[in-house]
C-alpha angles and dihedrals in degrees: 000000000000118000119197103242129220113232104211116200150164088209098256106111150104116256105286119229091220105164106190136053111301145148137223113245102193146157119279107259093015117120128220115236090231141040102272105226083195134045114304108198126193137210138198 
């Protein structure tokens, strides 16, 4: 069984191999180093 991953960050990373469904958990107004190909979700 497979289950999808959050990836939970502050924005300050290096471009993260997750090979399976998943989704970016970040800051509100922080950016991701790289273009997201899933959801990318933010927080106050």
């Amino acid at each position: 069984m497979r289950a999808a991953v959050t990836v939970i960050t502050d924005g300050w990373c290096d471009i993260p191999r997750v090979r399976r469904d998943h989704a970016c958990l970040i800051p509100q107004g922080a950016r991701l180093p790289f273009t997201a190909r899933g959801p990318v979700f933010r927080v106050r």
